[in-house]
Backbone as CSV, one residue per row, in Angstrom:
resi,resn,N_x,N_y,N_z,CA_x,CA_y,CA_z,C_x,C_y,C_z
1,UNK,0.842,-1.174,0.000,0.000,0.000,0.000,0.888,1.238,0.000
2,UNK,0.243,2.369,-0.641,1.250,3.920,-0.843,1.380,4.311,0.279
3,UNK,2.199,5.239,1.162,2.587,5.474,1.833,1.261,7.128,2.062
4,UNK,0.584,7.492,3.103,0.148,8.191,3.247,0.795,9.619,2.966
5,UNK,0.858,10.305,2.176,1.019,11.778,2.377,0.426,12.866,3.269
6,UNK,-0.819,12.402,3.785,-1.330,13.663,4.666,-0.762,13.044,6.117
7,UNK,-0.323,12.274,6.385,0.269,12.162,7.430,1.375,12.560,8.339
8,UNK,1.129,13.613,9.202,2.329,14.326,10.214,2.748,13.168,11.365
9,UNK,4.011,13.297,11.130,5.105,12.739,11.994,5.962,13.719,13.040
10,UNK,5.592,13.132,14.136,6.764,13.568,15.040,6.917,13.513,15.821
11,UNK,8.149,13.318,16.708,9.001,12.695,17.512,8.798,13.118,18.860
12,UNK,8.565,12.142,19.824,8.445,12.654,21.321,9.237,11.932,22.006
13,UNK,10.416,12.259,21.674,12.038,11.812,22.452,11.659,11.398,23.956
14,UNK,11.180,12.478,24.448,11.230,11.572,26.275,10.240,11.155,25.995
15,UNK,9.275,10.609,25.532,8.660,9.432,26.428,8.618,8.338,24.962
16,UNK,9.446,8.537,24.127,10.166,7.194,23.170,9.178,6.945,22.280
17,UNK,8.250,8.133,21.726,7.657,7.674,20.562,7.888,8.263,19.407
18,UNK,7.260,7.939,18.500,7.343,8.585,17.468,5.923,8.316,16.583
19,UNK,5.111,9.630,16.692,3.819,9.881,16.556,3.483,10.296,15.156
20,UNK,2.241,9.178,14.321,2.140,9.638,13.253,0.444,10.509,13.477
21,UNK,0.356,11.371,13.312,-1.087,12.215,13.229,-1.919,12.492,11.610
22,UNK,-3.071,12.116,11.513,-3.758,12.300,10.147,-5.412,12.680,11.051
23,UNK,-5.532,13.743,10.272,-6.363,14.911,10.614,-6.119,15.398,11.615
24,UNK,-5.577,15.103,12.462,-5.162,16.181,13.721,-5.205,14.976,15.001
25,UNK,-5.241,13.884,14.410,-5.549,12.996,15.836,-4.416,11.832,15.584
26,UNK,-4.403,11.215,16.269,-3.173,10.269,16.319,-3.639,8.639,15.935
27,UNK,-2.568,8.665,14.910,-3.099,7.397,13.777,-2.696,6.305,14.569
28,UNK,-1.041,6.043,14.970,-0.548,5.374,14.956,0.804,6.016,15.689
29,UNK,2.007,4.932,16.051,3.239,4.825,16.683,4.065,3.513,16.744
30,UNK,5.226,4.273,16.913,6.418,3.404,17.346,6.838,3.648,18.466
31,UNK,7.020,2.337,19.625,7.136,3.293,20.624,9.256,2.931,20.670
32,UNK,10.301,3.532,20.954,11.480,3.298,20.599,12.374,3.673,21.793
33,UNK,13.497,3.130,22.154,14.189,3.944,22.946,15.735,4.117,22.171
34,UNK,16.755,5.111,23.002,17.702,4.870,22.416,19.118,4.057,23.574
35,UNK,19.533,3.567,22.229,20.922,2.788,23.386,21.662,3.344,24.270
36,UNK,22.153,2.955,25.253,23.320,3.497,26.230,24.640,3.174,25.795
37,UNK,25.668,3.794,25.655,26.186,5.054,25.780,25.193,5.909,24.134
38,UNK,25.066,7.204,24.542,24.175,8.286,23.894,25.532,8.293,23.206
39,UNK,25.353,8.767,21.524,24.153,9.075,21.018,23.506,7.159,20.524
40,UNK,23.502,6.189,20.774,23.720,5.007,20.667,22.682,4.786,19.254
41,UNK,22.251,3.414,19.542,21.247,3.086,17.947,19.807,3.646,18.422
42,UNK,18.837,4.180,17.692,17.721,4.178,17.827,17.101,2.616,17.908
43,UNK,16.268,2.010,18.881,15.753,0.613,18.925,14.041,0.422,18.913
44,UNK,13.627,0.033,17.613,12.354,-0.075,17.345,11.827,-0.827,18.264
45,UNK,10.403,-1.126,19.039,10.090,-1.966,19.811,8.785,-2.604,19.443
46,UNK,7.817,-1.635,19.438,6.852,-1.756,18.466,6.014,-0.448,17.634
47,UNK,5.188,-1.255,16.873,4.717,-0.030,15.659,3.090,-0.651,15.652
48,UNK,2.320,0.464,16.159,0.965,0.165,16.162,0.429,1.035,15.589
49,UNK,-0.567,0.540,14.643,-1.687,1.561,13.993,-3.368,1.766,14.621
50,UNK,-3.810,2.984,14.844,-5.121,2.702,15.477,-6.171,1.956,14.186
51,UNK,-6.913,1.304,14.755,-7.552,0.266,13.583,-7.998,0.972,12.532
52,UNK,-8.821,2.301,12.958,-9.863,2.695,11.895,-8.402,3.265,10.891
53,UNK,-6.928,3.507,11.283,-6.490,4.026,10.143,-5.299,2.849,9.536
54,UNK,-5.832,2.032,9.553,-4.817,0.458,9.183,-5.446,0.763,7.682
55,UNK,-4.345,0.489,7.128,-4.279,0.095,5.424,-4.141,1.006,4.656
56,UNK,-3.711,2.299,5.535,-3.357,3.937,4.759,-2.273,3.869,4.918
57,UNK,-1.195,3.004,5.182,0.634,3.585,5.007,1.025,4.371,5.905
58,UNK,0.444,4.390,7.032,0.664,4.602,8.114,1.678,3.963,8.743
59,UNK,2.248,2.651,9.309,2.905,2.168,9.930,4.256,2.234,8.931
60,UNK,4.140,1.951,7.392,5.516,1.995,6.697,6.039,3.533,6.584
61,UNK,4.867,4.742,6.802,5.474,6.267,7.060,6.611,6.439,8.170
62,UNK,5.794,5.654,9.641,6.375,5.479,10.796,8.037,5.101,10.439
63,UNK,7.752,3.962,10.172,8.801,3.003,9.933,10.055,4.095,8.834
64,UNK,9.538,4.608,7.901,10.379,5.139,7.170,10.948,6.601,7.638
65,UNK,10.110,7.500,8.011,10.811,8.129,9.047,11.655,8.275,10.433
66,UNK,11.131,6.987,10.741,12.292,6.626,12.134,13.947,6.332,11.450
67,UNK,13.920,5.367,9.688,15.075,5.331,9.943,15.762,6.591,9.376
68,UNK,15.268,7.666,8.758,14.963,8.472,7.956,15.811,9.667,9.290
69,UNK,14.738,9.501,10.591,15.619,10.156,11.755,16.868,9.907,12.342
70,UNK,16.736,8.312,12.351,18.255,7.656,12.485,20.040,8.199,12.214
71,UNK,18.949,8.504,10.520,20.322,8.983,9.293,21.117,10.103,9.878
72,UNK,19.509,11.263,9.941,19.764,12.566,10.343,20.688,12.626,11.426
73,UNK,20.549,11.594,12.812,21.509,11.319,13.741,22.804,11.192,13.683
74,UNK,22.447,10.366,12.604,24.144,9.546,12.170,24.117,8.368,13.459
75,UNK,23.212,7.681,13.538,23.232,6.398,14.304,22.230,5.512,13.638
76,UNK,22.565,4.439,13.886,21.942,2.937,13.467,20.512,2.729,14.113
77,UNK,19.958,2.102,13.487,18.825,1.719,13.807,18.950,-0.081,14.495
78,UNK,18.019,-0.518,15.093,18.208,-1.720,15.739,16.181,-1.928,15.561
79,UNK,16.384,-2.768,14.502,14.406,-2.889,14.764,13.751,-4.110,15.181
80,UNK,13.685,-4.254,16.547,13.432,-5.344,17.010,11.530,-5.482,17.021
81,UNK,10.920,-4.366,16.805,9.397,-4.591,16.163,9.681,-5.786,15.076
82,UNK,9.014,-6.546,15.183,8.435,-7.703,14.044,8.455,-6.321,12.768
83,UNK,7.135,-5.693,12.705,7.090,-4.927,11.353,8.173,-4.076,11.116
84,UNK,8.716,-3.195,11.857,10.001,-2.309,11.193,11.279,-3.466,10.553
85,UNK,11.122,-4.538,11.272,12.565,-5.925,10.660,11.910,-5.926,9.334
86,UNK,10.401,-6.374,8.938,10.191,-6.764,7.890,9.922,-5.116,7.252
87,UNK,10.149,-4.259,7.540,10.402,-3.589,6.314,11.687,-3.235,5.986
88,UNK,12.354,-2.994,6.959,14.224,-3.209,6.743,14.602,-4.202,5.865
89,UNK,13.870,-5.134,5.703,14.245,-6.126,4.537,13.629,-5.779,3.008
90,UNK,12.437,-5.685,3.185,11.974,-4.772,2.077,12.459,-3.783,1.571
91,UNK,13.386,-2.627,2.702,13.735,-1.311,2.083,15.300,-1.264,2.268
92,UNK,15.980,-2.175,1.978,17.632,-2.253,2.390,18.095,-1.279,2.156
93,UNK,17.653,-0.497,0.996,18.318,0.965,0.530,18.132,1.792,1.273
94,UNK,17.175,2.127,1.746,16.458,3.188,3.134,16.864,2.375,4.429
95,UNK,17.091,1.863,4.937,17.425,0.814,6.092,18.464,-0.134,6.193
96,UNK,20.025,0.418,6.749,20.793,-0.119,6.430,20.609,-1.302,8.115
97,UNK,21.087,-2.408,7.664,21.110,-3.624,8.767,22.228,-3.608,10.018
98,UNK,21.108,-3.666,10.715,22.249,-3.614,11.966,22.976,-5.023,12.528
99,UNK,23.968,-4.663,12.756,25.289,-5.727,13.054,24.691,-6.647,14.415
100,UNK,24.907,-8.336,14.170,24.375,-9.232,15.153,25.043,-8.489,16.576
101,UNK,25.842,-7.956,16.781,26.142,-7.667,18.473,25.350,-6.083,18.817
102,UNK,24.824,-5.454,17.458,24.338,-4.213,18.130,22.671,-4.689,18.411
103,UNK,22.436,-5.696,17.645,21.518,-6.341,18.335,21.176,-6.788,19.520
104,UNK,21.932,-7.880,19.948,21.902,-8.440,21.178,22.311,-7.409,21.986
105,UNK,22.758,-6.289,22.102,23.229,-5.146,23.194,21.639,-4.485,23.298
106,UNK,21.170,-4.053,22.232,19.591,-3.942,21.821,18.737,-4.121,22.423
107,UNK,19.267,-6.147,22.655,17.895,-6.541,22.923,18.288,-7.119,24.507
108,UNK,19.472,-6.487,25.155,19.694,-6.539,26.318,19.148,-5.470,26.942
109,UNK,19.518,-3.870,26.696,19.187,-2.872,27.067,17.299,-2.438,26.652
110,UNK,16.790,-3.567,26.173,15.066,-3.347,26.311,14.847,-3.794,27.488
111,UNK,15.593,-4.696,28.095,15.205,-4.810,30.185,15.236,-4.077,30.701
112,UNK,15.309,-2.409,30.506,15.912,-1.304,31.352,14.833,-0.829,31.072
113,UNK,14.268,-1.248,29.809,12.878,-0.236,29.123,11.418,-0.884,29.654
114,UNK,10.728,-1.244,31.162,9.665,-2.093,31.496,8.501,-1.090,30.362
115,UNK,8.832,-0.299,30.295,7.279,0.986,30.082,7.250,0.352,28.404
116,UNK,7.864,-0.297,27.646,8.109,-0.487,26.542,7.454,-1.816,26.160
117,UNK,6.856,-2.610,27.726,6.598,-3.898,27.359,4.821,-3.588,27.235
Protein backbone atom coordinates (compact mmCIF):
# COMPACT_ATOMS: atom_id res chain seq x y z
CA UNK A 1 0.00 0.00 0.00
CA UNK A 2 1.25 3.92 -0.84
CA UNK A 3 2.59 5.47 1.83
CA UNK A 4 0.15 8.19 3.25
CA UNK A 5 1.02 11.78 2.38
CA UNK A 6 -1.33 13.66 4.67
CA UNK A 7 0.27 12.16 7.43
CA UNK A 8 2.33 14.33 10.21
CA UNK A 9 5.11 12.74 11.99
CA UNK A 10 6.76 13.57 15.04
CA UNK A 11 9.00 12.70 17.51
CA UNK A 12 8.44 12.65 21.32
CA UNK A 13 12.04 11.81 22.45
CA UNK A 14 11.23 11.57 26.28
CA UNK A 15 8.66 9.43 26.43
CA UNK A 16 10.17 7.19 23.17
CA UNK A 17 7.66 7.67 20.56
CA UNK A 18 7.34 8.59 17.47
CA UNK A 19 3.82 9.88 16.56
CA UNK A 20 2.14 9.64 13.25
CA UNK A 21 -1.09 12.21 13.23
CA UNK A 22 -3.76 12.30 10.15
CA UNK A 23 -6.36 14.91 10.61
CA UNK A 24 -5.16 16.18 13.72
CA UNK A 25 -5.55 13.00 15.84
CA UNK A 26 -3.17 10.27 16.32
CA UNK A 27 -3.10 7.40 13.78
CA UNK A 28 -0.55 5.37 14.96
CA UNK A 29 3.24 4.82 16.68
CA UNK A 30 6.42 3.40 17.35
CA UNK A 31 7.14 3.29 20.62
CA UNK A 32 11.48 3.30 20.60
CA UNK A 33 14.19 3.94 22.95
CA UNK A 34 17.70 4.87 22.42
CA UNK A 35 20.92 2.79 23.39
CA UNK A 36 23.32 3.50 26.23
CA UNK A 37 26.19 5.05 25.78
CA UNK A 38 24.17 8.29 23.89
CA UNK A 39 24.15 9.08 21.02
CA UNK A 40 23.72 5.01 20.67
CA UNK A 41 21.25 3.09 17.95
CA UNK A 42 17.72 4.18 17.83
CA UNK A 43 15.75 0.61 18.92
CA UNK A 44 12.35 -0.07 17.35
CA UNK A 45 10.09 -1.97 19.81
CA UNK A 46 6.85 -1.76 18.47
CA UNK A 47 4.72 -0.03 15.66
CA UNK A 48 0.96 0.16 16.16
CA UNK A 49 -1.69 1.56 13.99
CA UNK A 50 -5.12 2.70 15.48
CA UNK A 51 -7.55 0.27 13.58
CA UNK A 52 -9.86 2.70 11.90
CA UNK A 53 -6.49 4.03 10.14
CA UNK A 54 -4.82 0.46 9.18
CA UNK A 55 -4.28 0.09 5.42
CA UNK A 56 -3.36 3.94 4.76
CA UNK A 57 0.63 3.59 5.01
CA UNK A 58 0.66 4.60 8.11
CA UNK A 59 2.91 2.17 9.93
CA UNK A 60 5.52 1.99 6.70
CA UNK A 61 5.47 6.27 7.06
CA UNK A 62 6.38 5.48 10.80
CA UNK A 63 8.80 3.00 9.93
CA UNK A 64 10.38 5.14 7.17
CA UNK A 65 10.81 8.13 9.05
CA UNK A 66 12.29 6.63 12.13
CA UNK A 67 15.08 5.33 9.94
CA UNK A 68 14.96 8.47 7.96
CA UNK A 69 15.62 10.16 11.76
CA UNK A 70 18.25 7.66 12.48
CA UNK A 71 20.32 8.98 9.29
CA UNK A 72 19.76 12.57 10.34
CA UNK A 73 21.51 11.32 13.74
CA UNK A 74 24.14 9.55 12.17
CA UNK A 75 23.23 6.40 14.30
CA UNK A 76 21.94 2.94 13.47
CA UNK A 77 18.83 1.72 13.81
CA UNK A 78 18.21 -1.72 15.74
CA UNK A 79 14.41 -2.89 14.76
CA UNK A 80 13.43 -5.34 17.01
CA UNK A 81 9.40 -4.59 16.16
CA UNK A 82 8.43 -7.70 14.04
CA UNK A 83 7.09 -4.93 11.35
CA UNK A 84 10.00 -2.31 11.19
CA UNK A 85 12.56 -5.93 10.66
CA UNK A 86 10.19 -6.76 7.89
CA UNK A 87 10.40 -3.59 6.31
CA UNK A 88 14.22 -3.21 6.74
CA UNK A 89 14.25 -6.13 4.54
CA UNK A 90 11.97 -4.77 2.08
CA UNK A 91 13.73 -1.31 2.08
CA UNK A 92 17.63 -2.25 2.39
CA UNK A 93 18.32 0.96 0.53
CA UNK A 94 16.46 3.19 3.13
CA UNK A 95 17.42 0.81 6.09
CA UNK A 96 20.79 -0.12 6.43
CA UNK A 97 21.11 -3.62 8.77
CA UNK A 98 22.25 -3.61 11.97
CA UNK A 99 25.29 -5.73 13.05
CA UNK A 100 24.38 -9.23 15.15
CA UNK A 101 26.14 -7.67 18.47
CA UNK A 102 24.34 -4.21 18.13
CA UNK A 103 21.52 -6.34 18.34
CA UNK A 104 21.90 -8.44 21.18
CA UNK A 105 23.23 -5.15 23.19
CA UNK A 106 19.59 -3.94 21.82
CA UNK A 107 17.89 -6.54 22.92
CA UNK A 108 19.69 -6.54 26.32
CA UNK A 109 19.19 -2.87 27.07
CA UNK A 110 15.07 -3.35 26.31
CA UNK A 111 15.21 -4.81 30.19
CA UNK A 112 15.91 -1.30 31.35
CA UNK A 113 12.88 -0.24 29.12
CA UNK A 114 9.67 -2.09 31.50
CA UNK A 115 7.28 0.99 30.08
CA UNK A 116 8.11 -0.49 26.54
CA UNK A 117 6.60 -3.90 27.36
Amino acid sequence: MAENAAVEIRDDREHGSLVAYEGGESAGAIAYFVMDPAPGALVAVHTVVRPEHEGKGVAGALVREFYAMAAREGVPVVPLCPYAATWAKRHPDEAPEASAELVREAERQLGHHPELF
